[in-house]
ZAMARGU-4260 file (C-alpha; in steps of 0.2 Angstrom, whole numbers, plus 5000, padded with zeros to 4 digits):
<rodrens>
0) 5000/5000/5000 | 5007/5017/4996 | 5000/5032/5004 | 5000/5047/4991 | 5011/5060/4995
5) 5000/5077/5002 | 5000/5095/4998 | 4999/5098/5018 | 5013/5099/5029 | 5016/5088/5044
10) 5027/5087/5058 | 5037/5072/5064 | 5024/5064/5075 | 5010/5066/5063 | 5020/5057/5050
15) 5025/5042/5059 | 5007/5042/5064 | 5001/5041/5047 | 5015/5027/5041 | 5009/5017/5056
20) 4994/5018/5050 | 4996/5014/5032 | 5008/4996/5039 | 4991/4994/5049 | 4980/4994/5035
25) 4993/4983/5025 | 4995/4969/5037 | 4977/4969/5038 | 4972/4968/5020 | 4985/4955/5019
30) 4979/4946/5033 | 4961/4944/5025 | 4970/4939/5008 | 4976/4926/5015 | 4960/4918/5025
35) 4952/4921/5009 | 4963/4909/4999 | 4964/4895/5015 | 4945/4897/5011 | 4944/4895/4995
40) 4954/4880/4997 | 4944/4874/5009 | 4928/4865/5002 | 4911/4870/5011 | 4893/4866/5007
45) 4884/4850/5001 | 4897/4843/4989 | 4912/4847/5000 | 4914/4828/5006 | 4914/4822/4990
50) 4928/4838/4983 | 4938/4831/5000 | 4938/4814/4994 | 4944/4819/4978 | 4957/4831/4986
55) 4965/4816/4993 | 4967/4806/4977 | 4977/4820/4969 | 4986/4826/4983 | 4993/4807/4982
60) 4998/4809/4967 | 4984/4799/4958 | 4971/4800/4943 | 4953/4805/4945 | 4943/4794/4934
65) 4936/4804/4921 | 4917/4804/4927 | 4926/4811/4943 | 4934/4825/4932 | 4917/4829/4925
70) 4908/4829/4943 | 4920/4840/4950 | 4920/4854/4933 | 4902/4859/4937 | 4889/4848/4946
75) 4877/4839/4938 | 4862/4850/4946 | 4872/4865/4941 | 4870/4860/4923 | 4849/4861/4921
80) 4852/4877/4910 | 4863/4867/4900 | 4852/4852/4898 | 4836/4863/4894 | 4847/4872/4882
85) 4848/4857/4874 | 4832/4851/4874 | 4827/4867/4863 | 4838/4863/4852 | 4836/4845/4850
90) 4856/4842/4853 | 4860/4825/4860 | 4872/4826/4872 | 4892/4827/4874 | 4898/4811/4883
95) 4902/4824/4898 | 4883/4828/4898 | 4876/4811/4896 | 4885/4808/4911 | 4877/4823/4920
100) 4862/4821/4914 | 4860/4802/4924 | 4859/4813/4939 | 4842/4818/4931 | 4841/4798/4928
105) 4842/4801/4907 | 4851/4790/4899 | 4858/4792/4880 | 4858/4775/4873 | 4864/4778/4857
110) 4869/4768/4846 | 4856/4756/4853 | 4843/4770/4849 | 4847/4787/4847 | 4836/4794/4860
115) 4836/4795/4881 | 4831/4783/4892 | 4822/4787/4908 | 4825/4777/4925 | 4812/4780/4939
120) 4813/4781/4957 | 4797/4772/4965 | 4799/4767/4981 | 4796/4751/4986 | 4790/4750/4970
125) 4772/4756/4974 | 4764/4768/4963 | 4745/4775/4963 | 4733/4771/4948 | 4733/4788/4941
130) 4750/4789/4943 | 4752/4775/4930 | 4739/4782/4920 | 4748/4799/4921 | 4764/4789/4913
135) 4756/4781/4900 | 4749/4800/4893 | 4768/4807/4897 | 4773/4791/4885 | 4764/4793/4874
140) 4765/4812/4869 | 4787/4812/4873 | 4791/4793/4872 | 4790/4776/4862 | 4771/4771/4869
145) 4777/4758/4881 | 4787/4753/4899 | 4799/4742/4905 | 4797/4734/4923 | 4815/4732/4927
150) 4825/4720/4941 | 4822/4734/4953 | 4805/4735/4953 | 4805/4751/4944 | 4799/4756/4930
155) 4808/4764/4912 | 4803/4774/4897 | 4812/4775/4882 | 4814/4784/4862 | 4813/4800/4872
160) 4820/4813/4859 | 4831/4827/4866 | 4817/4840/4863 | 4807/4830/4876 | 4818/4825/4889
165) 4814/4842/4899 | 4796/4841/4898 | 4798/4823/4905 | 4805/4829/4919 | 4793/4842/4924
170) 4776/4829/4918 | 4785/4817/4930 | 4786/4830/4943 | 4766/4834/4941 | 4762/4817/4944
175) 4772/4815/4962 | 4786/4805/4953 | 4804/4808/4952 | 4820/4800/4941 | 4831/4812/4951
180) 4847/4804/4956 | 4842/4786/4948 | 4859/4784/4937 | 4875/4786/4938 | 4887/4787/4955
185) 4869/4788/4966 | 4860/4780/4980 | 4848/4769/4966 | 4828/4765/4967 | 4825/4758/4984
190) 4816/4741/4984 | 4805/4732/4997 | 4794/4717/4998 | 4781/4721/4984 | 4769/4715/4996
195) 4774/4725/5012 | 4758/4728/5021 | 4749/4714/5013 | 4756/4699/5015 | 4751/4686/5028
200) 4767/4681/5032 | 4778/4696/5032 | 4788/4700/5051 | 4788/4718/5045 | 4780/4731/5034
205) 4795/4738/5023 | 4786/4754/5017 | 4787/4768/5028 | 4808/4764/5030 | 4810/4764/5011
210) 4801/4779/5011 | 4811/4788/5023 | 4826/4781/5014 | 4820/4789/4998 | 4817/4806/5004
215) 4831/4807/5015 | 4840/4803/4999 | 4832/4814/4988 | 4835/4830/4998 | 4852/4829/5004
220) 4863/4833/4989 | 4879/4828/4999 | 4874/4808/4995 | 4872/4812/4976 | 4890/4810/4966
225) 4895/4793/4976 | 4912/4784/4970 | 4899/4772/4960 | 4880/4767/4960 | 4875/4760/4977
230) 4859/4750/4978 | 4850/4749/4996 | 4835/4736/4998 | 4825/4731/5014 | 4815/4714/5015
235) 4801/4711/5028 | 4801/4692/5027 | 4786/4691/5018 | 4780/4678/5002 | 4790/4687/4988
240) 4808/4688/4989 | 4816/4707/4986 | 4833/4699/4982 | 4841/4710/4996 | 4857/4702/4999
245) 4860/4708/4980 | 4862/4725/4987 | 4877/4736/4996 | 4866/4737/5012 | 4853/4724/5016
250) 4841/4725/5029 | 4833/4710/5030 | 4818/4708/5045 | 4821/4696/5056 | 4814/4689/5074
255) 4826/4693/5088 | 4824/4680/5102 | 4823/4683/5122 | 4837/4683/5132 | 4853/4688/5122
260) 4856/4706/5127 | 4844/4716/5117 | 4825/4718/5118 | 4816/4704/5108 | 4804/4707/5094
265) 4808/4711/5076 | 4826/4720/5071 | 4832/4722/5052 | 4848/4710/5053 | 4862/4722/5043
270) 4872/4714/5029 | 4884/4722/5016 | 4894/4722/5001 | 4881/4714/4989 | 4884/4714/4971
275) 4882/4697/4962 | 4887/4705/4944 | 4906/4705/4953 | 4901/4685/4962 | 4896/4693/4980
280) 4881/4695/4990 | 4882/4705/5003 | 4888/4697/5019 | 4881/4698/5035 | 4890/4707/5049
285) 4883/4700/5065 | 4875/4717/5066 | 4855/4720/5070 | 4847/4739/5068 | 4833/4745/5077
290) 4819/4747/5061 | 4816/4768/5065 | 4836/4769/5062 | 4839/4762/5048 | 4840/4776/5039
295) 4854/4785/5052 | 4863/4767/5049 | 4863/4769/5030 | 4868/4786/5028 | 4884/4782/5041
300) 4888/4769/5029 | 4884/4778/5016 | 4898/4794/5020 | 4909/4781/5025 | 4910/4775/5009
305) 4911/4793/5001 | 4927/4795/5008 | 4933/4779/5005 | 4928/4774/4991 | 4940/4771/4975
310) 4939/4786/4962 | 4952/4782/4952 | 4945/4763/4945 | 4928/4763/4939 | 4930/4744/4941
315) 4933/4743/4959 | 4925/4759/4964 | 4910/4749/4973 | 4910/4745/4991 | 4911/4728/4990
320) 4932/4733/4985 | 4931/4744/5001 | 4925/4732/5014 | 4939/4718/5003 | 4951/4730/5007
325) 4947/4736/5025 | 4938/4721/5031 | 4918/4722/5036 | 4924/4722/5055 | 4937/4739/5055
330) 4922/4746/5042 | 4908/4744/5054 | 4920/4750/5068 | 4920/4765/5057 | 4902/4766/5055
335) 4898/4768/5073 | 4913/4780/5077 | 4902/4790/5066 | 4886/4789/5072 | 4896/4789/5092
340) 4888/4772/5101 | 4890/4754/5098 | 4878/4745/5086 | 4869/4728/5093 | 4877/4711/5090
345) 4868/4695/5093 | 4873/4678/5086 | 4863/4668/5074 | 4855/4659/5086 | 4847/4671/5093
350) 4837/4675/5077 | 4824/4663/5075 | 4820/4656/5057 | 4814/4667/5044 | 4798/4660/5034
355) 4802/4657/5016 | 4799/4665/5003 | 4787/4656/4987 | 4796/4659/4971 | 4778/4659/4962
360) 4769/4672/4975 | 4771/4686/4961 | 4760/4678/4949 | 4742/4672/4952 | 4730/4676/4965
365) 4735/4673/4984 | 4726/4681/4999 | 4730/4695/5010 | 4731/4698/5027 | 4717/4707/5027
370) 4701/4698/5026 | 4693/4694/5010 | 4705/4703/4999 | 4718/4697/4988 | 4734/4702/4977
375) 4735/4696/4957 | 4752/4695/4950 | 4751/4700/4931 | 4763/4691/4921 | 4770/4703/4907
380) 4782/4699/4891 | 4798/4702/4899 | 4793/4716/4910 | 4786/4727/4892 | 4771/4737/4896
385) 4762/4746/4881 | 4752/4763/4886 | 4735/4755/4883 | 4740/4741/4893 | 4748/4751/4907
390) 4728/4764/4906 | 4719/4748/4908 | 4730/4741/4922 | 4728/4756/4932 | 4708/4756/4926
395) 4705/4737/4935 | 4717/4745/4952 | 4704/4759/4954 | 4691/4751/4949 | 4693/4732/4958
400) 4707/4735/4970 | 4714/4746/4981 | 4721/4758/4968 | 4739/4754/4970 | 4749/4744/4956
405) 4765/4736/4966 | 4781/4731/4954 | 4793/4717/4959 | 4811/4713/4955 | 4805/4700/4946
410) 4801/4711/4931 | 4780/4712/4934 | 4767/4717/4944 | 4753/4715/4958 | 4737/4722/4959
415) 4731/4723/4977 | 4718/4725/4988 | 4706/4715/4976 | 4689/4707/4986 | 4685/4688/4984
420) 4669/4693/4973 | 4679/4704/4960 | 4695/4693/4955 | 4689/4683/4943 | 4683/4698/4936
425) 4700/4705/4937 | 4706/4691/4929 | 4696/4692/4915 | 4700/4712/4913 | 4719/4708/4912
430) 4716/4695/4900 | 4709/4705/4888 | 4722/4716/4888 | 4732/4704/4881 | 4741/4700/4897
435) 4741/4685/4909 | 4738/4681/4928 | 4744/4662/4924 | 4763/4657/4919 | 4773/4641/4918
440) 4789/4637/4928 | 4798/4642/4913 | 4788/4659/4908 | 4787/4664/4927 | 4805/4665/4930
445) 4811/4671/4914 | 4820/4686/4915 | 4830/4698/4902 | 4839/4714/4902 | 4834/4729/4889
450) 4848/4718/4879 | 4857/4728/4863 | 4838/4734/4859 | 4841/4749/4869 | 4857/4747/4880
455) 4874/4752/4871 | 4883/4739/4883 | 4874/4725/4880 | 4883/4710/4867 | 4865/4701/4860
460) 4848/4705/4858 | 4844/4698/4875 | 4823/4703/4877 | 4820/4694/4858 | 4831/4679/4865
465) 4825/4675/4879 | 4806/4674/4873 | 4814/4661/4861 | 4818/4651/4874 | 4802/4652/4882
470) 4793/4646/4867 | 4802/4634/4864 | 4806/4624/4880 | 4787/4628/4885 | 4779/4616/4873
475) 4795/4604/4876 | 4799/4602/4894 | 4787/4597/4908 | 4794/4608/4921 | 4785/4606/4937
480) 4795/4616/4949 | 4799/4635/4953 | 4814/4637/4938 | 4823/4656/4936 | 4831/4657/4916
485) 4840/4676/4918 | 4849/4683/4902 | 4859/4697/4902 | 4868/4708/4889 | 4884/4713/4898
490) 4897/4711/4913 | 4885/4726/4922 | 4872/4709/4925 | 4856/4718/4926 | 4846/4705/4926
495) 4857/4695/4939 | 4863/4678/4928 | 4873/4674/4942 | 4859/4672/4955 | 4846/4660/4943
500) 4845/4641/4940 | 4849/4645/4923 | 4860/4661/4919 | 4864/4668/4902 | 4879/4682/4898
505) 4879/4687/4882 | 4897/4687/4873 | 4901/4688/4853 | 4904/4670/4849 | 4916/4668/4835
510) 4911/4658/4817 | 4922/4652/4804 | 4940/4656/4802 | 4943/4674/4803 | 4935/4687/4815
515) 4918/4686/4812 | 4905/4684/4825 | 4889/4682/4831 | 4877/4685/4846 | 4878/4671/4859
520) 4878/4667/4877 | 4889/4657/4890 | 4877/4647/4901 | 4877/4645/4919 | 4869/4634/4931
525) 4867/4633/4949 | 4865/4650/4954 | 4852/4658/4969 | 4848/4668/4981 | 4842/4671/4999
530) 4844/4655/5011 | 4851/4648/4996 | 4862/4662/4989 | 4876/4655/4978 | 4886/4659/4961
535) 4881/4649/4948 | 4897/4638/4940 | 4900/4639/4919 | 4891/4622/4908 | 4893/4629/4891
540) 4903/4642/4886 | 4900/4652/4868 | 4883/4647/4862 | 4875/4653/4847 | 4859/4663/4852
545) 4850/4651/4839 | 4856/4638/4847 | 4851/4643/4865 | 4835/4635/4865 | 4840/4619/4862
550) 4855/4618/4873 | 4842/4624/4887 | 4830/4612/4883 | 4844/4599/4884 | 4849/4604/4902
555) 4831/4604/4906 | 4829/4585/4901 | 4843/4581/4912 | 4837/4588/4926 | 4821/4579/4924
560) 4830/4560/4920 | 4842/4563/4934 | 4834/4573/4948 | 4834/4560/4962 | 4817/4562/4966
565) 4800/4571/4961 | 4805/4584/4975 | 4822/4589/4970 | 4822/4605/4964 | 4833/4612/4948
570) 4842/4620/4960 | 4849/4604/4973 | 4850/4595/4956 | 4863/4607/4948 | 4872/4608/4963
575) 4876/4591/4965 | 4885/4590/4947 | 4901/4602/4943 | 4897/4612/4923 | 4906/4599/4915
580) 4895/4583/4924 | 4879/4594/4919 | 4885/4598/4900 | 4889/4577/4898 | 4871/4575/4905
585) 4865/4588/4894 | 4875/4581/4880 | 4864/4563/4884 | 4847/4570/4876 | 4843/4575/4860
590) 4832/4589/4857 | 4815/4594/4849 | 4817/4596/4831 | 4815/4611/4825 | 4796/4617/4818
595) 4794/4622/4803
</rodrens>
């Protein structure tokens, strides 16, 4: 600072006064530079523990993973200017903003189609009638005119031009649904048991605590921009599995007995790490959390892996690599340092048995808990839903039940709350819509990803595959016992192949001599999940998606020549035979000829 030199004379005293001053004044100013730059440096508000986290990694001397890079050159939710910008000008997006754009949950598939994808966030996968209704009109007016029930019990649009993809948003938004944070590094759709509230047997009702999960989530932008996707699920016990242990968190109702330390009555038992596309469910830690705090459990866990969590590897950025590399018990120790006091341990006998779950609860009519009334599982193609189909749906819940539609993980739907004197009534309705309240073993556990229809990552047509081999094996295999067939189109493993009887990854299988290729599939059996939770092992690897059927039909015959009795399941029967035992059984039976 220089003080100007004055017209006005001053003594000595005066001047020493005013350079004191001035070296004041300097010190000063200097002094609130600097705070200013330690806090600029500093990183305050919502999106501070994720700019820490990232910090650390280049402080170390690492690389950010590119979505990180993105992330951190303007949020996501700082962008919506950008993104309506767009959508005026009909611009598809820069891989940057197709990244961002997830946060809004919009995906752009191309060059599976070159249009967006919209994910939904439906808690515990229960919508209102008019809700539905309300998607069908949005669909119809900005998308392709149909849905996809997904393996989280949630619910897709697709062929949504760019022009659209705003006005989705805010319909969405009119009719009390949300996409908000349902792609990329976000806490996904929170599943429950479809039948939470309903179901006879159930040791819990899951839908207030995957409620309060999904609006803690939505309005706390600090859990938005994870290291990767994290999935949280909660199962009351109840008739339809919600694949939990699939999941990073788990809360899974169980019956805590007398006598060991805690109070008895029902707890959610706390397992970790799930992620069966990478061959791990999530492990149980011993752990039991009082239902009102799951949600203060899950967001400790939740930060813990914020600042843990990998950003340099997309491939072992989820927390499954985490707890691999501190160990579940130094993580949990973590997890209550944050939340300050001890969670509650009790040993495995102290939980007394869960009741099972029936792997054919979610199609068909089966009673409530509530007297007289019943809930219809409607079997759809592969979880596709056209807009008339989705109008008359919601027509027969107002009309015939209690108005809610209820979505499962296992890629369809209920209709609850329907009296003894209306269901065969019901029925009827959903059968002339051109869908079904009756499958077979094969049709009721047949399962398929978007495939390469509408997913870039996906190596075969995986929808159009597997309703091949439901037709074919339908009209040439007796099945007589629960069976799960899952396909999927790529390593991500949406639709689970790991966890079914019957699992399908699709792979470009090589033909002739040089480097051509075509769709196919490796096949694996022996997979499940819940109190039999296991990886299925590899039987053929590199078939031809033509030849699929057949090599099903084939494994399908063995198992019904070798089973050791009526009662043996697919399941106990694949797992007493390695791939190689069950491909030479296989190999044994010839197969169907092929119709004309």
């Amino acid at each position: 600072m220089k003080i100007e030199t004055l017209s006005v004379d001053f003594n000595d005293e005066q001047k020493r006064y005013l350079e004191g001053l001035a070296a004041g004044l300097k010190v000063n100013l200097g002094g609130r530079v600097q705070a200013a730059a330690v806090t600029a440096s500093e990183p305050t508000g919502p999106d501070a523990i994720h700019i820490k986290a990232q910090d650390k990694v280049i402080a170390a001397g690492r690389k950010l993973a590119d979505q990180e890079k993105v992330k951190r050159e303007l949020h996501p939710f700082d962008a919506y200017e950008r993104l309506k910008q767009q959508a005026r000008s009909n611009a598809a997006p820069s891989a940057a903003d197709n990244f961002r754009w997830r946060y809004f949950g919009l995906f752009h598939v191309a060059p599976a189609q070159d249009s967006y994808m919209c994910r939904l966030r439906i808690p515990n996968g229960i919508m209102k009638h008019w809700q539905l209704t309300g998607l069908a009109d949005l669909a119809d007016q900005l998308c392709g005119p149909y849905s996809h029930v997904t393996t989280r019990a949630n619910l897709q649009l697709r062929e949504i031009p760019p022009r659209h993809a705003v006005l989705l948003l805010e319909g969405l938004s009119d009719l009390g649904l949300t996409a908000r944070g349902s792609g990329a590094d976000n806490i996904r759709n929170v599943t429950g048991t479809p039948t939470a509230g309903i179901d006879p047997q159930e040791l819990l009702d899951t839908r207030p605590y995957a409620r309060e999960w999904h609006f803690h989530i939505l309005n706390d932008r600090s859990l938005y921009g994870l290291p990767r996707k994290f999935n949280v699920a909660f199962d009351g016990a109840g008739r339809i599995a919600a694949l939990e242990d699939t999941n990073d968190i788990a809360f899974s109702a169980v019956e805590v007995k007398d006598g060991f330390g805690v109070a008895p009555g029902v707890w959610f038992r706390l397992g970790l790490g799930g992620i069966t596309g990478h061959k791990d469910f999530a492990k149980p830690t011993g752990i039991i959390v009082e239902p009102e705090r799951a949600t203060e459990v899950a967001d400790a866990i939740v930060r813990l892996f914020i600042e843990t969590g990998d950003r340099t590897n997309r491939l072992k950025s989820r927390l499954k690599y985490v707890l691999d590399s501190m160990g579940h018990d130094k993580f949990m120790e973590a997890v209550e340092a944050r939340l300050g006091r001890k969670l509650a341990r009790v040993p495995d006998e102290a939980l007394a048995p869960r009741p099972e779950s029936d792997r054919m609860a979610h199609v068909g009519v089966h009673r409530q808990k509530q007297p007289g009334l019943n809930w219809i599982g409607v079997v759809l193609p592969l979880g596709k839903l056209t807009t008339d189909q989705m109008r008359a749906l919601a027509k027969v819940a107002a009309d015939l039940g209690d108005g809610e539609i209820r979505l499962t993980v296992w890629q369809n739907l209920l209709l609850s709350g329907v009296s003894d004197d209306k269901v065969a009534l019901a029925c009827a309705a959903i059968e002339q819509i051109g869908l079904s309240t009756k499958a077979s073993h094969i049709r009721a556990g047949l399962i398929a990803c978007t495939g390469n229809a509408g997913c870039k990552f996906a190596a075969a047509n995986t929808k159009k595959h597997a309703a091949e081999i439901g037709d074919w094996c339908e009209s040439r295999v007796d099945i007589d016992t629960p069976l799960n067939i899952h396909l999927t189109g790529c390593h991500h493993s949406c639709a689970q192949h790991y966890i079914s009887d019957i699992g399908m990854i699709a792979a470009k299988v090589p033909v002739g001599e040089g480097d051509d290729t075509v769709e196919g599939y490796h096949l694996f059996a022996g997979g499940g999940f819940g109190p039999q939770a296991d990886i299925g092992r590899e039987v053929y690897r590199d078939l031809k998606a033509a030849d699929a059927p057949r090599f099903v039909e084939k494994l399908l015959k063995a198992y019904l020549a070798h089973r050791a009795s009526p009662e043996e399941t697919f399941l106990s029967f694949a797992r007493r035979h390695d791939g190689d035992a069950l491909r030479q059984l296989a190999e044994a039976h010839t197969t169907s000829e092929v119709s004309a």
